[in-house]
C-alpha positions in Angstrom: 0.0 0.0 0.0 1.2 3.7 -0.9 2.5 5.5 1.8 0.8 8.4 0.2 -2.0 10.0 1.5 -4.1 13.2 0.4 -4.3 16.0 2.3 -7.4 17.7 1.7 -7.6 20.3 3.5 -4.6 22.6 3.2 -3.6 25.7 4.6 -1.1 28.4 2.9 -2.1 32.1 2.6 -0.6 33.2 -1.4 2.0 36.3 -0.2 0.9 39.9 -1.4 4.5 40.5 -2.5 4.8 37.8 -5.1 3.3 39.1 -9.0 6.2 36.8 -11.1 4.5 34.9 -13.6 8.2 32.9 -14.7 11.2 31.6 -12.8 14.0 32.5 -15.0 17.1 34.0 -13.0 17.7 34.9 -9.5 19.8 37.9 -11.2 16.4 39.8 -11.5 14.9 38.8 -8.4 14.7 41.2 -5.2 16.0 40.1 -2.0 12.1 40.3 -0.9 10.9 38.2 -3.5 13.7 35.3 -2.9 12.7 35.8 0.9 9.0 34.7 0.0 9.8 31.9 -2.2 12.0 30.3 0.2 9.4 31.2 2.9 6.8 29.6 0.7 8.7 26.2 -0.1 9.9 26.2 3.9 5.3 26.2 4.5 5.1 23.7 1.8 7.6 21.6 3.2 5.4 21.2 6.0 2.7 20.9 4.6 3.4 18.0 3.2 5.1 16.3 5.7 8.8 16.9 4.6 8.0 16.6 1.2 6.3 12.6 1.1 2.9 13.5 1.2 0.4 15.0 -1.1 -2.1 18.3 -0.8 -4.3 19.2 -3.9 -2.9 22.9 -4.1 -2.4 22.8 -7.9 -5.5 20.0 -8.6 -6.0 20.3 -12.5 -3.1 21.7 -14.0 -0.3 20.2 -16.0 3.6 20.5 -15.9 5.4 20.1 -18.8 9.3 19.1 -18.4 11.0 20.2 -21.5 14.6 18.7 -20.9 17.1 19.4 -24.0 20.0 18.2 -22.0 20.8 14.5 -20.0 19.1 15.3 -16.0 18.1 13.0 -13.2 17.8 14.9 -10.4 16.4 17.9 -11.3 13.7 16.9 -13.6 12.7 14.0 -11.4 12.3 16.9 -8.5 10.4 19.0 -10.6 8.2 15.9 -11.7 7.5 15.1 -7.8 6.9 18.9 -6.8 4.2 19.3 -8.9 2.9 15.5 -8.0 2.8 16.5 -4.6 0.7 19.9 -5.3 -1.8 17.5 -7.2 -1.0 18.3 -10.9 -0.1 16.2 -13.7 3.4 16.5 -15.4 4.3 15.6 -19.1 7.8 14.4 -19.4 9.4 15.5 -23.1 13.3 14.6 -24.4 14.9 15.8 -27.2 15.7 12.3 -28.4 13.6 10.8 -30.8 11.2 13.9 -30.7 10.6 16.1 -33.8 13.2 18.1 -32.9 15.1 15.3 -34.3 13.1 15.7 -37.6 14.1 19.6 -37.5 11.4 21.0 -35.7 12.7 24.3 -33.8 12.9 24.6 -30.2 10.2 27.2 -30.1 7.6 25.2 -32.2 8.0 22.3 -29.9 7.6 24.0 -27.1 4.7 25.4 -28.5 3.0 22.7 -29.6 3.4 21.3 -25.9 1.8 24.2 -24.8 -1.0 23.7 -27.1 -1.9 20.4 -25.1 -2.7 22.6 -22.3 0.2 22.8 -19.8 0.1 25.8 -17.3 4.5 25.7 -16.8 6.8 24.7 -19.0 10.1 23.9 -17.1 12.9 23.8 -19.8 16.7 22.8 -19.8 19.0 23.5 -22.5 22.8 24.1 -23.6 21.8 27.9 -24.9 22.2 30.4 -22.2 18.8 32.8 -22.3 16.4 29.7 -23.8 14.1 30.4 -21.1 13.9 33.9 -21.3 13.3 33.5 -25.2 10.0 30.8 -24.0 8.9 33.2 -21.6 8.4 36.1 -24.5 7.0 33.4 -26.9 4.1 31.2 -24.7 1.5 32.0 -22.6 2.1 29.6 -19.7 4.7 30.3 -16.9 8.2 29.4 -17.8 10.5 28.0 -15.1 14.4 27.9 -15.7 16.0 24.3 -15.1 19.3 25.3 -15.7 20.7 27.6 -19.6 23.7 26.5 -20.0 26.3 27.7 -18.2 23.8 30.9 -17.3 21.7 30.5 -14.4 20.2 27.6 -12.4 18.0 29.4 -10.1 16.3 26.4 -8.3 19.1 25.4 -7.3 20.5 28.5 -5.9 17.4 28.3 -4.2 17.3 25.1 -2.6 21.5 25.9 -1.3 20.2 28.8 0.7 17.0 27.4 2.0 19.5 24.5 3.4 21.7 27.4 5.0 18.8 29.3 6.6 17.4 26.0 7.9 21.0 25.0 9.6 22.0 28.5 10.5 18.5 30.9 11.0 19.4 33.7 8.5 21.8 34.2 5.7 23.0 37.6 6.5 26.4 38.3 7.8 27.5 34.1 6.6 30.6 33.8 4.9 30.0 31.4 1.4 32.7 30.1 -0.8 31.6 28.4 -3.9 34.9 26.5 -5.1 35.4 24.6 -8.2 34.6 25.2 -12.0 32.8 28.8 -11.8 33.8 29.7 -15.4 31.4 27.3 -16.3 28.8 26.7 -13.5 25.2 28.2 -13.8 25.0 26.8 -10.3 27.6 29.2 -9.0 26.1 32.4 -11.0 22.9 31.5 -9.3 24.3 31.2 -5.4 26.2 34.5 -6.2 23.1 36.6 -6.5 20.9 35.2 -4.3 23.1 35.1 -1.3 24.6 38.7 -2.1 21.3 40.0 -2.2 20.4 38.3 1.0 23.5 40.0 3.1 26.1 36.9 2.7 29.5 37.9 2.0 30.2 35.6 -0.8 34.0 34.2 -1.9 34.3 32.9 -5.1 37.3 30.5 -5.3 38.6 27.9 -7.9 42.1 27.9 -10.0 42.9 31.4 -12.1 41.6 29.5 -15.9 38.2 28.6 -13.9 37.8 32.1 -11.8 37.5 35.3 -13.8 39.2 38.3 -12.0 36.4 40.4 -13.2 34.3 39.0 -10.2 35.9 41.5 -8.3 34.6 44.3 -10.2 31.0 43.6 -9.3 31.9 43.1 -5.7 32.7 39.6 -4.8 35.9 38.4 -3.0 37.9 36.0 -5.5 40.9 33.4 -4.1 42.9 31.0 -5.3 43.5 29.4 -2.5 41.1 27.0 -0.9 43.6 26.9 2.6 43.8 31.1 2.5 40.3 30.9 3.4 39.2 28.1 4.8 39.3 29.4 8.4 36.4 32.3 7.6 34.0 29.9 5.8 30.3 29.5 7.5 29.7 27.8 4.1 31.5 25.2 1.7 29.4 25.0 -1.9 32.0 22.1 -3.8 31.3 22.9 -6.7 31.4 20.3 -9.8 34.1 20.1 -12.4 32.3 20.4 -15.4 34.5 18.7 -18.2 32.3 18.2 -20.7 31.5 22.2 -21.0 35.3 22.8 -21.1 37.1 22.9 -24.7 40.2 22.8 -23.0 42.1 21.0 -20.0 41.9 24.3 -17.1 44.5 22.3 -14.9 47.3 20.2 -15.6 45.5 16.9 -13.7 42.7 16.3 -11.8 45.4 14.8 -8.8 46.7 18.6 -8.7 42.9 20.4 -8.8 42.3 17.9 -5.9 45.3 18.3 -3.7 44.7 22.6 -3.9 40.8 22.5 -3.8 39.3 19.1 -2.8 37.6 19.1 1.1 39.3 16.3 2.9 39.6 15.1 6.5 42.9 17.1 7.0 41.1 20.5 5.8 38.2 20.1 7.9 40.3 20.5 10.5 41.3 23.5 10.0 37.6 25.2 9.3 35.4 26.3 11.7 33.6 23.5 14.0 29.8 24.0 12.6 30.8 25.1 8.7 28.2 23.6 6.4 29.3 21.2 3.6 27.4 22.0 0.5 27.8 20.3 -3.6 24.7 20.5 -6.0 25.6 17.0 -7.5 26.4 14.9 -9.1 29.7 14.5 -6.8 33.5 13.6 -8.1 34.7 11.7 -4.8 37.7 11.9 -4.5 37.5 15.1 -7.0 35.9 17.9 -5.3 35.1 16.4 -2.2 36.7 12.8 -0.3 34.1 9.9 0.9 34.3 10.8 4.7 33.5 14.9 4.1 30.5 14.0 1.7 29.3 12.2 4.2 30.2 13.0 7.6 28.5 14.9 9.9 28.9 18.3 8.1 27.6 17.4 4.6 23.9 19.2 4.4 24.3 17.1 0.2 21.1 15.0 0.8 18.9 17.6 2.8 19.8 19.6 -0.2 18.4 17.1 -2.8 15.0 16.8 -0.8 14.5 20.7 -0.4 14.7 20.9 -3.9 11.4 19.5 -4.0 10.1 21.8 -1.5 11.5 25.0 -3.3 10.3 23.4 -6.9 6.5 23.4 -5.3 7.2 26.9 -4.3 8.1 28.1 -7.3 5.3 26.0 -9.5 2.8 27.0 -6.7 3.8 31.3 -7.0 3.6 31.1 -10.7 0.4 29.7 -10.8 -0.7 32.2 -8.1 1.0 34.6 -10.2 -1.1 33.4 -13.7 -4.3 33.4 -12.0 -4.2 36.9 -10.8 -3.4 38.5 -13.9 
């Protein structure tokens, strides 16, 4: 028997402040309206029972996962957010679809559309695809990652982890450490914890760390062990070969002996520091067996509020539609 149950009754008051009708970026997003969604998915968590059960918010209305490149967790999060608001999802993949046949992007996604969805959730190599949907359909549009561009979800579901372990955001020190040339990850996590008071250090080898971060703001090292001991916040970050045209280090045993989180380096960081990677994980890479998971490592509480900030988001959109 299911473990399942429906909820029929639920209680959640749709925030005044909140008018977005699409989840592209955290970029454009005010501190206030990052505050309400993770407000939002922290009620929804709740509500249904840390994420396992279901409440028929969203009763009725179809999500439509438009994935143009290879996902597991993310589109299988999206899939069981909206399962667990009540609404159906339609899974697409660009294999064997008409895309194949030479259909554009744009039609496609219009002609899924058509079948009546209320958000298309869309991932794809182009940086700016879901900004293009978002000016071309009707329904909501709902970012799951551009490229290298922006992943907002998941910038989302890092700091609704941190506010959960540590209260508030403001005045925590965050490095995000790895490939940031090419992470949409980190571009997310460097707005939306800037813009909710966290002094944020962006840290990875020179050919992976543009200098120009600096410009906007941000504290840039090279040097995982320079600032280790001020870190509230670890966010390993993935190294992303298959986006790189060339080789950034000279091995992957050098990149891990200057930037992988070990045993000996958690000594030397603070006592409660957070251990953070949006996955999938390189053990031995970014992060050794007993960090990932020790007593520090928030990695799984991270996958499951990605669920609760993916109901957020689909439940604030639809909010959004059915006000305007």
């Amino acid at each position: 028997m299911s473990s399942l149950h429906i909820e029929t009754t639920p209680s959640i008051e749709f925030p005044k402040g909140w008018k977005r009708r699409h989840l592209l970026d955290l970029e454009s997003l005010t501190a206030e309206e990052i505050t309400i969604l993770l407000d939002t998915a922290q009620k929804l968590k709740s509500l249904t029972n840390n994420c396992k059960t279901k409440v028929p918010l969203l009763t009725g209305k179809t999500c439509a996962n438009l994935f143009f490149e290879n996902s597991t967790r993310t589109r299988n999060s999206f899939s069981l957010a909206a399962k667990r608001l009540g609404a159906d999802t339609v899974e697409f993949s660009s294999s064997g679809s008409s895309v194949a046949k030479g259909e554009t992007f744009v039609d496609t996604a219009k002609t899924i559309e058509a079948m009546g969805v209320d958000w298309v959730v869309t991932r794809h190599s182009t940086p700016g695809t879901p900004h293009l949907l978002s000016r071309e359909l009707g329904c909501s549009v709902l970012n799951a990652g551009d490229g290298p561009h922006d992943h907002p979800t998941q910038g989302l579901l890092d700091m609704l982890t941190i506010r959960q372990h540590r209260g508030s955001i403001k005045g925590l020190t965050v490095a995000l450490v790895g490939d940031i040339a090419h992470s949409r990850t980190a571009r997310s996590n460097i707005w939306g914890l800037s813009k909710l008071g966290a002094h944020v250090i962006i840290c990875g080898p020179p050919t992976l760390v543009s200098p120009r971060w600096t410009e906007l703001g941000f504290e840039v090292a090279h040097h995982l062990d320079d600032i280790l001991p001020r870190c509230d916040v670890l966010n390993l970050l993935r190294i992303q070969f298959e986006r790189q045209k060339a080789r950034p280090f000279p091995s992957v045993h050098e990149y891990a002996a200057l930037y992988a989180m070990n045993g000996e380096r958690m000594k030397k960081a603070k006592n409660d520091i957070l251990i953070m990677a949006p996955g999938p994980i390189n053990r031995g890479v970014e992060i050794t067996p007993e960090v990932a998971d020790g007593p520090h490592s928030v990695i799984l509480e991270q996958v499951n509020n990605g669920i609760a900030v993916r109901m957020a988001a689909l439940w604030l959109l639809a909010g959004a539609q059915q006000s305007n």
